[in-house]
N, CA and C atoms as a LAMMPS dump frame, in Angstrom:
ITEM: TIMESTEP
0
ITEM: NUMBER OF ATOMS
636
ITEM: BOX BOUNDS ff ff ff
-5.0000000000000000e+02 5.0000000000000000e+02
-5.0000000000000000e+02 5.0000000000000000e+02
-5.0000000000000000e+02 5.0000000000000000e+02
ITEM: ATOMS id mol type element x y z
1 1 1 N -355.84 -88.519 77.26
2 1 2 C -356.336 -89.822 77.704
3 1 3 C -357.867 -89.787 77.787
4 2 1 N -358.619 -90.828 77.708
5 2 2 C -359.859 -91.098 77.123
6 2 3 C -360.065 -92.351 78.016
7 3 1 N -361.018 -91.761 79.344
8 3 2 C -361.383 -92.841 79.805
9 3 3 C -362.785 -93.355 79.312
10 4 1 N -363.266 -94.668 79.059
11 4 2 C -363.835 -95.395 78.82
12 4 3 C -364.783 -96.293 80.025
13 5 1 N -365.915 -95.848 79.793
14 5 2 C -366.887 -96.648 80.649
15 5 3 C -367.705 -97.522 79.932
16 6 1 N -367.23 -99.159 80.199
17 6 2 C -368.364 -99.713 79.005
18 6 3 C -368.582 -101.223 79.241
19 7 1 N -369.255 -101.886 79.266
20 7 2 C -369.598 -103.284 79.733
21 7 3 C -369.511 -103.934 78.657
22 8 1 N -369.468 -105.729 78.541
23 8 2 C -369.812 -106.842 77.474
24 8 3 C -370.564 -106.561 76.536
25 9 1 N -371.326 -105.334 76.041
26 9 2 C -372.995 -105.297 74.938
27 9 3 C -372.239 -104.779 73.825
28 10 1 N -372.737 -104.824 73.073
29 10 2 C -372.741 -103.849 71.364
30 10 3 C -372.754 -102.368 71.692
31 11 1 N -373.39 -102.176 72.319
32 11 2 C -373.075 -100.683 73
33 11 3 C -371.422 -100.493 72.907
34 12 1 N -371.534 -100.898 73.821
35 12 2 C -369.716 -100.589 74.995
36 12 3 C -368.64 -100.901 73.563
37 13 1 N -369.429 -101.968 73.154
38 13 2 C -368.112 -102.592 71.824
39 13 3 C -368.051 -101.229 70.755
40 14 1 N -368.756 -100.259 70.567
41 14 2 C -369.033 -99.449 69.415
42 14 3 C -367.602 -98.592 69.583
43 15 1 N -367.71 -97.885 70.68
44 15 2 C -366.649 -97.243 71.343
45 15 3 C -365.529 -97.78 71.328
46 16 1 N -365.067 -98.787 71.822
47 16 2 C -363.363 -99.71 72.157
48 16 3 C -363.528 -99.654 70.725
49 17 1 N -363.743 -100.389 69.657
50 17 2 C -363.723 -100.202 68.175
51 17 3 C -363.051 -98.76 67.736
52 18 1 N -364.021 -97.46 67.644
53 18 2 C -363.356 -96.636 67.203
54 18 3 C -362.567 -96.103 68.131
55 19 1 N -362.236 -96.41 69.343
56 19 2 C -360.659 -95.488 69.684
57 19 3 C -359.515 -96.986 69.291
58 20 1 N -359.755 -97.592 69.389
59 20 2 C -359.35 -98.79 68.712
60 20 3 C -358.465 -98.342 67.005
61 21 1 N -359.347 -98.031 66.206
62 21 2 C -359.286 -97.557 65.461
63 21 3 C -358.534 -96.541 65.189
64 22 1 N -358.898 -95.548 65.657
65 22 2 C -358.264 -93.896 65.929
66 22 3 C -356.669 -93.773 66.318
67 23 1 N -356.239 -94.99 67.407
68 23 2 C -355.485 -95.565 68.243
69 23 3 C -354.957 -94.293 68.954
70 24 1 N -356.643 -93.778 70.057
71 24 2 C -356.566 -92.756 71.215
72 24 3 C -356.279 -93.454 72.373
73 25 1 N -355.131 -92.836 72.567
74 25 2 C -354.768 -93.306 74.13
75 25 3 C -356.313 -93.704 74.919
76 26 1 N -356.128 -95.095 75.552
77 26 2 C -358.233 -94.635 76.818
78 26 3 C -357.321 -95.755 77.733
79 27 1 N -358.605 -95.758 78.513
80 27 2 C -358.579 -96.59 79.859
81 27 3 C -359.395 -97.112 79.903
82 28 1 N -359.646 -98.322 80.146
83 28 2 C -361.339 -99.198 80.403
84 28 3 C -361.667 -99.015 81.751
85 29 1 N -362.52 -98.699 82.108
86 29 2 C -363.101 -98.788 83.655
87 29 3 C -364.536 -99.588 83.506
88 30 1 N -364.323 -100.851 83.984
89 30 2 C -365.547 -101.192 83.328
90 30 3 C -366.702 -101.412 84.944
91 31 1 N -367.853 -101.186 84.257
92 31 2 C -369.097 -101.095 84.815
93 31 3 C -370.445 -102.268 84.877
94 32 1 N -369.896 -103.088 85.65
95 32 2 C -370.526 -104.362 85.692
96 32 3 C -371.951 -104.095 85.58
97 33 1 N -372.791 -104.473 84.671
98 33 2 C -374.396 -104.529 84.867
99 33 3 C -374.813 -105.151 85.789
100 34 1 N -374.63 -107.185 85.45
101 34 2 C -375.013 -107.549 86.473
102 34 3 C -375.296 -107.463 87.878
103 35 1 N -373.996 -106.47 88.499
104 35 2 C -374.1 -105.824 89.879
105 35 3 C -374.693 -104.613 89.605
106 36 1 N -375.009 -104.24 89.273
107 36 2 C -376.019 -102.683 88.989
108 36 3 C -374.566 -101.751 89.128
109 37 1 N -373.642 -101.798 88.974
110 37 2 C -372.848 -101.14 89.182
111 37 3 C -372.52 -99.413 88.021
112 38 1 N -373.557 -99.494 87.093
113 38 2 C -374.332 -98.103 86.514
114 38 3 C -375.283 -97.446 87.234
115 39 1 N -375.715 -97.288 89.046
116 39 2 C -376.329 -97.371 89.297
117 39 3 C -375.63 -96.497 90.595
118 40 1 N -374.501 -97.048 90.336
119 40 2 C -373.311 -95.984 91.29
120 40 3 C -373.572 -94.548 91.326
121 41 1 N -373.332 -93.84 92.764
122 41 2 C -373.296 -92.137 92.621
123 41 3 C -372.093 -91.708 91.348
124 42 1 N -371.251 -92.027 91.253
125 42 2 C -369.505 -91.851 90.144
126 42 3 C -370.249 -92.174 88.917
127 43 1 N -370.642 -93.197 88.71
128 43 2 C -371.091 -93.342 87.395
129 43 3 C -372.374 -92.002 86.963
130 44 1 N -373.304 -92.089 88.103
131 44 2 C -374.221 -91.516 87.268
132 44 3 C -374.224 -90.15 87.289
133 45 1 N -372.927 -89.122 87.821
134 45 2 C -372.399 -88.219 87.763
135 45 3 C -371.79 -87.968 86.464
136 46 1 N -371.563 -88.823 85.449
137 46 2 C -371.221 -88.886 84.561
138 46 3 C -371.926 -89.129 83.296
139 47 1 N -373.176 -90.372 83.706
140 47 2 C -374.328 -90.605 82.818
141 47 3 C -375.337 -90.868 83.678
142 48 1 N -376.133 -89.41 83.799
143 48 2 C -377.255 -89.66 84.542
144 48 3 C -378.724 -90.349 84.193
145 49 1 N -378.382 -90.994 82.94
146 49 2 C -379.433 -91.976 81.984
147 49 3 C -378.541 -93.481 82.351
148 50 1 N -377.759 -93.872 83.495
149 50 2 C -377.018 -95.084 83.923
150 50 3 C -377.246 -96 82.782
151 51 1 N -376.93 -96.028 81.787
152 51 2 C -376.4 -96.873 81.081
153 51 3 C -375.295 -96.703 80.098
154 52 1 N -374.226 -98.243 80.079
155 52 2 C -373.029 -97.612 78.883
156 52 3 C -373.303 -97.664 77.21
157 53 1 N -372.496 -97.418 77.416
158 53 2 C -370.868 -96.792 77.638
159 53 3 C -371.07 -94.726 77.945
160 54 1 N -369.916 -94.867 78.439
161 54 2 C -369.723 -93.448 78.6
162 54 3 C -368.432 -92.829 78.566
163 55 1 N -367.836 -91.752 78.308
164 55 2 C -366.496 -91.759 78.368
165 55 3 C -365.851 -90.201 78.95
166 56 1 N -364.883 -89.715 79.103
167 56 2 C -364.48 -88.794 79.586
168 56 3 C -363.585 -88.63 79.474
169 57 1 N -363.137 -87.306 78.046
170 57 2 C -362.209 -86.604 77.248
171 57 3 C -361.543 -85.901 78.224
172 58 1 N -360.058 -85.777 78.877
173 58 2 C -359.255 -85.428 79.307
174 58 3 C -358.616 -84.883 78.376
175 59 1 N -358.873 -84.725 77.422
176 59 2 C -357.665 -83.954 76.317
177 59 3 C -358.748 -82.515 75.935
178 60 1 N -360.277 -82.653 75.7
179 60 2 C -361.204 -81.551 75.144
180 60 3 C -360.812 -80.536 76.035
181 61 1 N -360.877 -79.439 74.895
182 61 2 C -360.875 -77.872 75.298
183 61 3 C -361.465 -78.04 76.17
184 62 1 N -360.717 -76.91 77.2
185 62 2 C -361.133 -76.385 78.25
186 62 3 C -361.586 -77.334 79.518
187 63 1 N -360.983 -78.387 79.344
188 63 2 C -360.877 -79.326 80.523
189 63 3 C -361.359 -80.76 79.991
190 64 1 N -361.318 -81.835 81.137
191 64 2 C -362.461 -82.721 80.738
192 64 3 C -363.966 -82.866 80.593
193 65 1 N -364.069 -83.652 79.686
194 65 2 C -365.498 -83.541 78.73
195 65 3 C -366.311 -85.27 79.192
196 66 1 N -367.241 -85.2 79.911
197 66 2 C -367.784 -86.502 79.976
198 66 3 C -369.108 -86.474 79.124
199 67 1 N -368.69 -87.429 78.236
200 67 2 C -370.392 -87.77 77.083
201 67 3 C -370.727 -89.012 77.364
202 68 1 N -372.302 -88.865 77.143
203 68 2 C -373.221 -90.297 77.069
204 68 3 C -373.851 -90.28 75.632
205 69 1 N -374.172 -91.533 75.357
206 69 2 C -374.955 -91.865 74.353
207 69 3 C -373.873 -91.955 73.413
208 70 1 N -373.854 -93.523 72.795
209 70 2 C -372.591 -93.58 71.846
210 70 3 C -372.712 -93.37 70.487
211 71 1 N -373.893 -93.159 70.034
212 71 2 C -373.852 -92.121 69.009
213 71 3 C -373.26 -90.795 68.713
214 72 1 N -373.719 -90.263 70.06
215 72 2 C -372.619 -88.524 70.105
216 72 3 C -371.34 -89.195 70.567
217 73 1 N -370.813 -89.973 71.25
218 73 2 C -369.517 -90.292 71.489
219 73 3 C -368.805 -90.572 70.262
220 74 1 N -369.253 -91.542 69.06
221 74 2 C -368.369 -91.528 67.651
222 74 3 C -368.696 -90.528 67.632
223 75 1 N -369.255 -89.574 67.128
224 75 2 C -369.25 -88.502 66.315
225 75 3 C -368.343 -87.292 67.2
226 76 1 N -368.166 -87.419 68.382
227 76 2 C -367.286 -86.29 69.277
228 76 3 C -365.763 -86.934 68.95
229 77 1 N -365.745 -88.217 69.318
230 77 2 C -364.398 -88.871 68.706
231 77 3 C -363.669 -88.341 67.189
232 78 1 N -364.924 -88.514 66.026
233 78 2 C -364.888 -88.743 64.545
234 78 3 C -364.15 -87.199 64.65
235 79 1 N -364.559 -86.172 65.171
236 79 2 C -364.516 -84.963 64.416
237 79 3 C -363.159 -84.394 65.5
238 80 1 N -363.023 -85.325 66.642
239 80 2 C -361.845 -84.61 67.712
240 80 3 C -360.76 -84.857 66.654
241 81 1 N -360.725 -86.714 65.921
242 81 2 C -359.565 -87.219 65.264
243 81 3 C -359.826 -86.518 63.612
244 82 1 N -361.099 -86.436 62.994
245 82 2 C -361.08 -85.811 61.671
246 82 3 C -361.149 -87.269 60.757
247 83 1 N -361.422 -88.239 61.292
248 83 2 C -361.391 -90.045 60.895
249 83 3 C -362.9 -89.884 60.717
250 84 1 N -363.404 -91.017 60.287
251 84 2 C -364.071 -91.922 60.08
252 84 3 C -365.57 -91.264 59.416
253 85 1 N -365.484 -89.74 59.338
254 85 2 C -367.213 -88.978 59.39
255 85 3 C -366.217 -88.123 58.559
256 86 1 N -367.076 -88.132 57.447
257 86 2 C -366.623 -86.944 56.136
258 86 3 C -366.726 -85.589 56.914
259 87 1 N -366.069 -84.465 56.838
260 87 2 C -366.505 -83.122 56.464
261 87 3 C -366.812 -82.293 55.994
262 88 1 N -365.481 -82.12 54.784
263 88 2 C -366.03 -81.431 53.608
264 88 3 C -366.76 -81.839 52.861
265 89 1 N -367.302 -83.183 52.783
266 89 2 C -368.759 -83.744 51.499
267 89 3 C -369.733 -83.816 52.114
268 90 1 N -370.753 -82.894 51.724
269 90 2 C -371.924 -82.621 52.566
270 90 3 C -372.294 -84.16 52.097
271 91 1 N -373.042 -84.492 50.889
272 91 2 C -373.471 -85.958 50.96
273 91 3 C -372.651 -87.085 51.266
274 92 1 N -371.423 -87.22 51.603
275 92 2 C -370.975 -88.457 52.164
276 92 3 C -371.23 -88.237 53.784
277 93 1 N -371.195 -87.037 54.093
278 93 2 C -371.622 -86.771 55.598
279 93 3 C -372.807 -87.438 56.183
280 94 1 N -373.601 -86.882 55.072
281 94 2 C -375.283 -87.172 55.454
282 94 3 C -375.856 -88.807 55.152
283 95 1 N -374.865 -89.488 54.487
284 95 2 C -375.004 -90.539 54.557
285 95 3 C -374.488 -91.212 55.254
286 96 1 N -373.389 -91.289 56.001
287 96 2 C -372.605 -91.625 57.476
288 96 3 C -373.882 -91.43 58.421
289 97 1 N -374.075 -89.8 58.405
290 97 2 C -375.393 -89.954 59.931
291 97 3 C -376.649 -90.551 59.374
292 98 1 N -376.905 -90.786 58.184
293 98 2 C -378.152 -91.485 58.421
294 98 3 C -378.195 -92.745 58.826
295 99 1 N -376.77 -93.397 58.662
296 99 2 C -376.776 -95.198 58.577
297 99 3 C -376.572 -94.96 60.296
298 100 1 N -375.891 -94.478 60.79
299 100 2 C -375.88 -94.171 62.175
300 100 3 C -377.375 -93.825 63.179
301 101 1 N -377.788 -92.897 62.598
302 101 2 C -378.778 -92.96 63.179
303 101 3 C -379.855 -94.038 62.973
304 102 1 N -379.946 -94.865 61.955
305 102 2 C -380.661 -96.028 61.542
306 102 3 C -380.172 -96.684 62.655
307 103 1 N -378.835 -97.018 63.117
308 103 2 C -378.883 -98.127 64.134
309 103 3 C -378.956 -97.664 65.588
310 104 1 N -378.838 -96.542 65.734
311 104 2 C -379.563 -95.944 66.8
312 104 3 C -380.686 -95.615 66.855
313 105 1 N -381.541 -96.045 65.743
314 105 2 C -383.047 -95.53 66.435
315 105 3 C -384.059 -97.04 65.77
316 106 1 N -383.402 -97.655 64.975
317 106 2 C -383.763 -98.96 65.215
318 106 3 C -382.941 -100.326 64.865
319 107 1 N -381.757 -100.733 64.444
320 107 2 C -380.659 -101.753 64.674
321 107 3 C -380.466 -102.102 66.041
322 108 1 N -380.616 -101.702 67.164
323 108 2 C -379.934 -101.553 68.581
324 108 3 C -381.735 -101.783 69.275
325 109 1 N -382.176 -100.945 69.261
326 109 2 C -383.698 -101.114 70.561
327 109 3 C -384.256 -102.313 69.848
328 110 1 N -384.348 -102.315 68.89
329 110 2 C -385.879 -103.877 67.943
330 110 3 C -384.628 -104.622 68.697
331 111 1 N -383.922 -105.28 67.926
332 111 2 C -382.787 -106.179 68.027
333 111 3 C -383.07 -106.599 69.567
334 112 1 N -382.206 -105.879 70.699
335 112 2 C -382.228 -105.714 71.824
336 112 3 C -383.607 -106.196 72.403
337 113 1 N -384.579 -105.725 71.513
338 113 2 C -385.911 -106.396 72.371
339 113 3 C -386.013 -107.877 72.088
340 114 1 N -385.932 -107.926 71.181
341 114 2 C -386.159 -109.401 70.762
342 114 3 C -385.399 -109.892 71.541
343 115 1 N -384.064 -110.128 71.778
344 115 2 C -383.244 -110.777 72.468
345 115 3 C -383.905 -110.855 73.816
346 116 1 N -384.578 -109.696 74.34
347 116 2 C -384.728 -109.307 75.892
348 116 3 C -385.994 -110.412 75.28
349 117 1 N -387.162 -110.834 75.13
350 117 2 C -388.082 -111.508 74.727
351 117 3 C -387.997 -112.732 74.685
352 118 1 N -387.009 -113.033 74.067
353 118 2 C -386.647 -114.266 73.448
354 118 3 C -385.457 -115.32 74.402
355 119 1 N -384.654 -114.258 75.413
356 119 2 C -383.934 -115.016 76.553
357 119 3 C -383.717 -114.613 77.622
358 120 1 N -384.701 -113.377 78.224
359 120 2 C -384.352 -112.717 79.244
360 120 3 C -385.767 -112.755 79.867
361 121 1 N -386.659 -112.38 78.977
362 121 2 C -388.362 -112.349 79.901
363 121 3 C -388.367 -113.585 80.831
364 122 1 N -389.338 -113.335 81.715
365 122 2 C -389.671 -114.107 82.721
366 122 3 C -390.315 -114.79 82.464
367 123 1 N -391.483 -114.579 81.281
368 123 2 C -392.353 -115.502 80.48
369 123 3 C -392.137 -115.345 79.226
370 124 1 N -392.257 -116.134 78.263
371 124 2 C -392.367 -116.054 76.512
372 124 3 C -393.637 -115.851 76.775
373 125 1 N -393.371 -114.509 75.515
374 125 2 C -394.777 -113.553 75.193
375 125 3 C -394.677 -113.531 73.672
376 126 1 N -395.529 -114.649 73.298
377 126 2 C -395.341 -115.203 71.527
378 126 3 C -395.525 -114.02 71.02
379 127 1 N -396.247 -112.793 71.136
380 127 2 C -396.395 -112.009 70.155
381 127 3 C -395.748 -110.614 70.158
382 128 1 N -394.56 -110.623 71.289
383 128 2 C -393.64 -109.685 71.389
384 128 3 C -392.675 -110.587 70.557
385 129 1 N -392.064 -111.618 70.802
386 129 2 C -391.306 -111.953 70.118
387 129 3 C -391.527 -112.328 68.376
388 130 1 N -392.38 -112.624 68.436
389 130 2 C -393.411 -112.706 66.41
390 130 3 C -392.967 -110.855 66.213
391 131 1 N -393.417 -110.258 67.243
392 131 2 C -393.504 -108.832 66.53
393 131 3 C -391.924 -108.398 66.31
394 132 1 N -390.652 -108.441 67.587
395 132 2 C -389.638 -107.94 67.225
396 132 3 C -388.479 -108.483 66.76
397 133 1 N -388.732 -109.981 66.544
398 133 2 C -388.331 -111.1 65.719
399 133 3 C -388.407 -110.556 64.256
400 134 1 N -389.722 -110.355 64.003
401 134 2 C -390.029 -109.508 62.376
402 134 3 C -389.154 -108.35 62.241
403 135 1 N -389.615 -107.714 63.165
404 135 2 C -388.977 -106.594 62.566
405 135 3 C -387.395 -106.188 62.699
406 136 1 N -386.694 -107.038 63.387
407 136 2 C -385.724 -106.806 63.8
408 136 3 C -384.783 -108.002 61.867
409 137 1 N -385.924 -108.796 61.324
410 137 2 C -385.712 -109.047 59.919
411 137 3 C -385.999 -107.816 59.097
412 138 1 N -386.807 -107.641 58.932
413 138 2 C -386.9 -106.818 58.306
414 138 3 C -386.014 -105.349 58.025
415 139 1 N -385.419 -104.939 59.423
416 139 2 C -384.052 -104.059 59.494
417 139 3 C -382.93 -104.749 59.207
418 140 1 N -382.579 -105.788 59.021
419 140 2 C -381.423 -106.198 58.518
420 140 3 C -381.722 -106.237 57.637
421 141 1 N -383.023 -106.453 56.254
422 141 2 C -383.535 -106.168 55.129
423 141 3 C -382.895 -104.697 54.273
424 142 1 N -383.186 -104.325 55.283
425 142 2 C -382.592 -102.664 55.047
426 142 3 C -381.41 -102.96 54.81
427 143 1 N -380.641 -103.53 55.9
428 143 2 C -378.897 -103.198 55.889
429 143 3 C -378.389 -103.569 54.83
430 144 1 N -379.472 -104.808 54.225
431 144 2 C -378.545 -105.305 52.638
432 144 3 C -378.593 -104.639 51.951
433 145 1 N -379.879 -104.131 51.533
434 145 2 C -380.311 -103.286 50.407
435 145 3 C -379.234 -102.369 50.385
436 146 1 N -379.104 -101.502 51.434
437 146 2 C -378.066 -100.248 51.545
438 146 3 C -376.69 -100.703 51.355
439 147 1 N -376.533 -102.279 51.48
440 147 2 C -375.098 -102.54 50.991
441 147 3 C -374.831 -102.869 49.636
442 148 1 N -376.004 -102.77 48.939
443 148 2 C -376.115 -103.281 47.439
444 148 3 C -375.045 -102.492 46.739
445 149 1 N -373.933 -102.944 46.322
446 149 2 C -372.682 -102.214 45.122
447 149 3 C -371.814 -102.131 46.155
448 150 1 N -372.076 -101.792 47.324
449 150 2 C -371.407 -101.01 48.537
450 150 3 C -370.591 -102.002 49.766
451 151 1 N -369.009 -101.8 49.572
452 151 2 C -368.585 -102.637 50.667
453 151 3 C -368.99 -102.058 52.176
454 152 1 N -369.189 -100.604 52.431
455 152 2 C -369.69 -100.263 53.812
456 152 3 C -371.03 -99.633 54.024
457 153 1 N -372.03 -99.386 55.068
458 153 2 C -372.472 -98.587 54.744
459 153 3 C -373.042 -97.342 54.205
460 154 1 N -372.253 -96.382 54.008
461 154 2 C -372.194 -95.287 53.759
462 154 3 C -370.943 -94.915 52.559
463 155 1 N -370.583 -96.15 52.026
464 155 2 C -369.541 -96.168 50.335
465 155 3 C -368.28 -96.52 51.248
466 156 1 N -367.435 -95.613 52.254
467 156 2 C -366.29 -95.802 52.719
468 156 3 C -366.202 -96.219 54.46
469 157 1 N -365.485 -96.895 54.903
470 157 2 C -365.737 -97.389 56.124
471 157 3 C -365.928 -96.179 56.83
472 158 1 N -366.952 -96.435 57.945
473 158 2 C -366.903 -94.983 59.076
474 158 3 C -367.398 -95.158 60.403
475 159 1 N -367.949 -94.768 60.889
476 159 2 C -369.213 -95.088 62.45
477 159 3 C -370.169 -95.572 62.196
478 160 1 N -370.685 -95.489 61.215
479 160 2 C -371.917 -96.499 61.109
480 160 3 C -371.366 -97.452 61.096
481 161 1 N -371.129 -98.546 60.314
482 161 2 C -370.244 -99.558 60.006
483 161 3 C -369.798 -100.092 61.914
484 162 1 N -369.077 -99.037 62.133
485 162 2 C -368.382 -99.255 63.652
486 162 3 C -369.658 -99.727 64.744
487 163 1 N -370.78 -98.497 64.488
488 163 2 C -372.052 -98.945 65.454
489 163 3 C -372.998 -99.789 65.455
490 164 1 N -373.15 -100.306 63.754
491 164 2 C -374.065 -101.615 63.443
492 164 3 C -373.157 -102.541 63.716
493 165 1 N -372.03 -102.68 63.452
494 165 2 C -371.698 -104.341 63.17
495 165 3 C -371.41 -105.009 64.797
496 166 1 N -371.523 -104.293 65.655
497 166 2 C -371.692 -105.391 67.174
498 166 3 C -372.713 -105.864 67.158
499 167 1 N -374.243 -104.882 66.808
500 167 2 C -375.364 -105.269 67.088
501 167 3 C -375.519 -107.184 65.978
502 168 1 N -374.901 -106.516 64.722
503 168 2 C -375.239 -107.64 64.049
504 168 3 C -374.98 -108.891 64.109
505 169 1 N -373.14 -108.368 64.433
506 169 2 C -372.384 -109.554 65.145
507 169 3 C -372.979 -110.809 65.717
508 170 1 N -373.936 -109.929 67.25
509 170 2 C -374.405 -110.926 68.228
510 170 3 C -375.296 -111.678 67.586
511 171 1 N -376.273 -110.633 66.642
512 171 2 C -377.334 -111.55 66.149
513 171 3 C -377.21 -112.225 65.159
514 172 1 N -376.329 -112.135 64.677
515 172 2 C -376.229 -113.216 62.978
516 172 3 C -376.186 -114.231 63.786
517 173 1 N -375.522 -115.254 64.64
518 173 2 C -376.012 -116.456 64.949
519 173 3 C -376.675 -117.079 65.011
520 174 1 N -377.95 -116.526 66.473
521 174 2 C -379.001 -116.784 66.9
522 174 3 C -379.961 -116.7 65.851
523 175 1 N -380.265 -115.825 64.654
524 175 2 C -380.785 -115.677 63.598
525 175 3 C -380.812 -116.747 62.752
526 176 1 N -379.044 -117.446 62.564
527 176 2 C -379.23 -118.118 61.763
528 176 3 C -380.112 -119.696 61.886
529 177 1 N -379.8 -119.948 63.582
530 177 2 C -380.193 -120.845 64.048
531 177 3 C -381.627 -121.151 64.058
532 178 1 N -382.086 -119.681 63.923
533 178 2 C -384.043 -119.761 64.172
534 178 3 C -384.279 -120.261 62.684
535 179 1 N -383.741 -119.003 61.757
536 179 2 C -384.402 -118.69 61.264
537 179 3 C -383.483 -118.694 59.617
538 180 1 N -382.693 -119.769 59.214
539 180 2 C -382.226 -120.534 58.278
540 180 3 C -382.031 -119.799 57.303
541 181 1 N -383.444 -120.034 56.296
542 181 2 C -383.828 -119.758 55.063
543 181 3 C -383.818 -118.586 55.128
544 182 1 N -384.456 -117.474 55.784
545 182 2 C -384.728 -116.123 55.937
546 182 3 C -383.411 -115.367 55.718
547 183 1 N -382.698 -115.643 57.062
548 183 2 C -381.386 -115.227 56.866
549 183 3 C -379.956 -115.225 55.367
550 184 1 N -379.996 -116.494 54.937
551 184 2 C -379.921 -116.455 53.314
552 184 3 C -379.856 -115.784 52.73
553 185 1 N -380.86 -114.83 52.793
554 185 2 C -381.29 -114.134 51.659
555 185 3 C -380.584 -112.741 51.949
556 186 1 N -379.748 -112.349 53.065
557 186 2 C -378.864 -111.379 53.176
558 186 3 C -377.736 -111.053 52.84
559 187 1 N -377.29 -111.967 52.003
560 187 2 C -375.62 -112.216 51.571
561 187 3 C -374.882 -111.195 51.452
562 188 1 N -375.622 -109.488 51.262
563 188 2 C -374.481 -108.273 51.495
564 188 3 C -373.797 -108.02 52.942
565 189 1 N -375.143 -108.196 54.104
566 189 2 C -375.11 -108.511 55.37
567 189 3 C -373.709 -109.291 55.555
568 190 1 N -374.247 -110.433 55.127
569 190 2 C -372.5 -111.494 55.791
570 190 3 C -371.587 -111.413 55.132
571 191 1 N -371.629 -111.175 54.044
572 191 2 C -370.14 -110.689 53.305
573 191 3 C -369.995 -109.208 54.383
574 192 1 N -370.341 -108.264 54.394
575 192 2 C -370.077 -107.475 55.128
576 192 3 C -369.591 -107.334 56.731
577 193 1 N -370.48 -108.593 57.366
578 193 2 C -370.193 -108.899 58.735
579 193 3 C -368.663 -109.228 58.375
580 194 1 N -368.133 -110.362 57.692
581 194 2 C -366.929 -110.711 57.064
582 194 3 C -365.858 -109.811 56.836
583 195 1 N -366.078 -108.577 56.037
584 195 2 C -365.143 -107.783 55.95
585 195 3 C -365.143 -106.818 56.971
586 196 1 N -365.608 -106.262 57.868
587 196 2 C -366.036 -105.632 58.797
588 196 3 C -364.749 -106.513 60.195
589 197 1 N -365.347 -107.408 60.027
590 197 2 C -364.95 -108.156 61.216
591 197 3 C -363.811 -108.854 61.549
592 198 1 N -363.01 -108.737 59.909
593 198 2 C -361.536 -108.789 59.412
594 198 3 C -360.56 -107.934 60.202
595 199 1 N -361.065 -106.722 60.412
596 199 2 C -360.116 -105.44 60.483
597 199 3 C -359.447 -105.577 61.879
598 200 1 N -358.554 -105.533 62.224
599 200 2 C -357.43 -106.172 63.4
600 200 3 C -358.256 -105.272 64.403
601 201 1 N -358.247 -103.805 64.223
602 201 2 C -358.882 -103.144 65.15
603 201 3 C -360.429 -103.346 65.65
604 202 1 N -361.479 -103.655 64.864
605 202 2 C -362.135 -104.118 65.178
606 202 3 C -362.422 -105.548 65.979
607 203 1 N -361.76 -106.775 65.861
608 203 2 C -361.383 -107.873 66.529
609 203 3 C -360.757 -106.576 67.556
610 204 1 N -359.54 -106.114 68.368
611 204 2 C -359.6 -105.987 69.356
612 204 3 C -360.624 -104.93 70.048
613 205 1 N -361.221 -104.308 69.607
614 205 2 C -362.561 -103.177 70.077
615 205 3 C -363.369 -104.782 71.201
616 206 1 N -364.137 -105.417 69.749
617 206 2 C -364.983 -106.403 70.153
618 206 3 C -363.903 -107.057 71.402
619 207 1 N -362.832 -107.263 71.8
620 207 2 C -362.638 -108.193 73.173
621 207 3 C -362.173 -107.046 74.555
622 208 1 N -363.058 -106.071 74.247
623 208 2 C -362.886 -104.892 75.498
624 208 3 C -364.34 -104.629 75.904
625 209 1 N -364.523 -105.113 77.406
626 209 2 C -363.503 -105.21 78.27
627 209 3 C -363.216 -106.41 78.134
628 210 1 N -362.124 -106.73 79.009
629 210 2 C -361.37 -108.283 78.946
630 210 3 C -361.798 -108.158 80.868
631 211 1 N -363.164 -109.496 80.826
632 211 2 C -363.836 -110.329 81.911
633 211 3 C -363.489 -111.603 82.205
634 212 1 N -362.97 -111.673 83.22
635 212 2 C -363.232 -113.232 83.691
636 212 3 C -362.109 -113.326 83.428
């Protein structure tokens, strides 16, 4: 059993997706932001960087295993089940972690800022949002290119795929609404959001936790 710590964000959704996927026994325990409730002594005994998702392997050698950061969480998942992250092909490997780490080191923070900029600041600050507005285009620029021939990121569905498409999810809307014409011009992007977002397991990943 595979408990699960993870709130409403693209974060938390990355995780419910691939055990979703995997179809590993878990448990949701979810961790309200709004109440600071990552902020708890229990929680941050577990992720002392208080933010989700986080989870805690009851099945890993030699007892239970609590990980943060949901990048190492697919990849501790990928290789517990032997799913979704090549092994034996060194280059299909290395192309899984690079699209992965692309949205962990910029799909997820740009994105995320802009949003934080654009509906969360206390003031609009035109040139935080001009700056991560851009660039947060310009990385979905990327995502097409890399989908060019390619139905997933990385040739065959895997964790990347699993860890970009919440982030994109949220934002293909709001994107399209700003920013029309621009958006257009991504058509591997939304065909991809499309097939991505088809997959039964993914639809139920994305409605965990179940709020309200």
């Amino acid at each position: 059993m595979i408990d699960l710590y993870t709130w409403t964000t693209p974060n938390g959704r990355k995780i419910s997706i691939m055990l979703e996927e995997t179809t590993l026994p878990y448990k949701v325990i979810t961790v309200d932001l709004g109440k600071e409730e990552q902020q708890k002594p229990e929680f941050l005994a577990i992720n002392p960087n208080n933010k989700i998702p986080a989870i805690v392997d009851h099945d890993a050698p030699g007892g239970p295993l609590p990980i943060f950061e949901s990048g190492a969480i697919l990849v501790h998942l990928a290789e517990r089940t032997g799913r979704f992250l090549p092994a034996g092909d060194v280059a299909a490997r290395a192309r899984t972690m690079q699209w992965l780490m692309y949205q962990m080191s910029h799909v997820g923070p740009i994105i995320g800022q802009a949003g934080h900029f654009l509906n969360q600041a206390s003031e609009k600050v035109p040139y935080a949002i001009q700056r991560f507005v851009g660039e947060s285009l310009r990385i979905v620029g990327v995502l097409d290119k890399g989908l060019e021939g390619n139905d997933y990121l990385a040739g065959d569905y895997s964790i990347a795929d699993m860890a970009t498409y919440p982030w994109i999810a949220a934002a293909w809307g709001p994107f399209e609404s700003m920013m029309a014409d621009e958006v257009q011009r991504f058509g591997n992007v939304k065909a991809w959001l499309g097939r991505v977002g088809a997959r039964p397991a993914v639809q139920a990943g994305m409605a965990v936790p179940h709020v309200g």
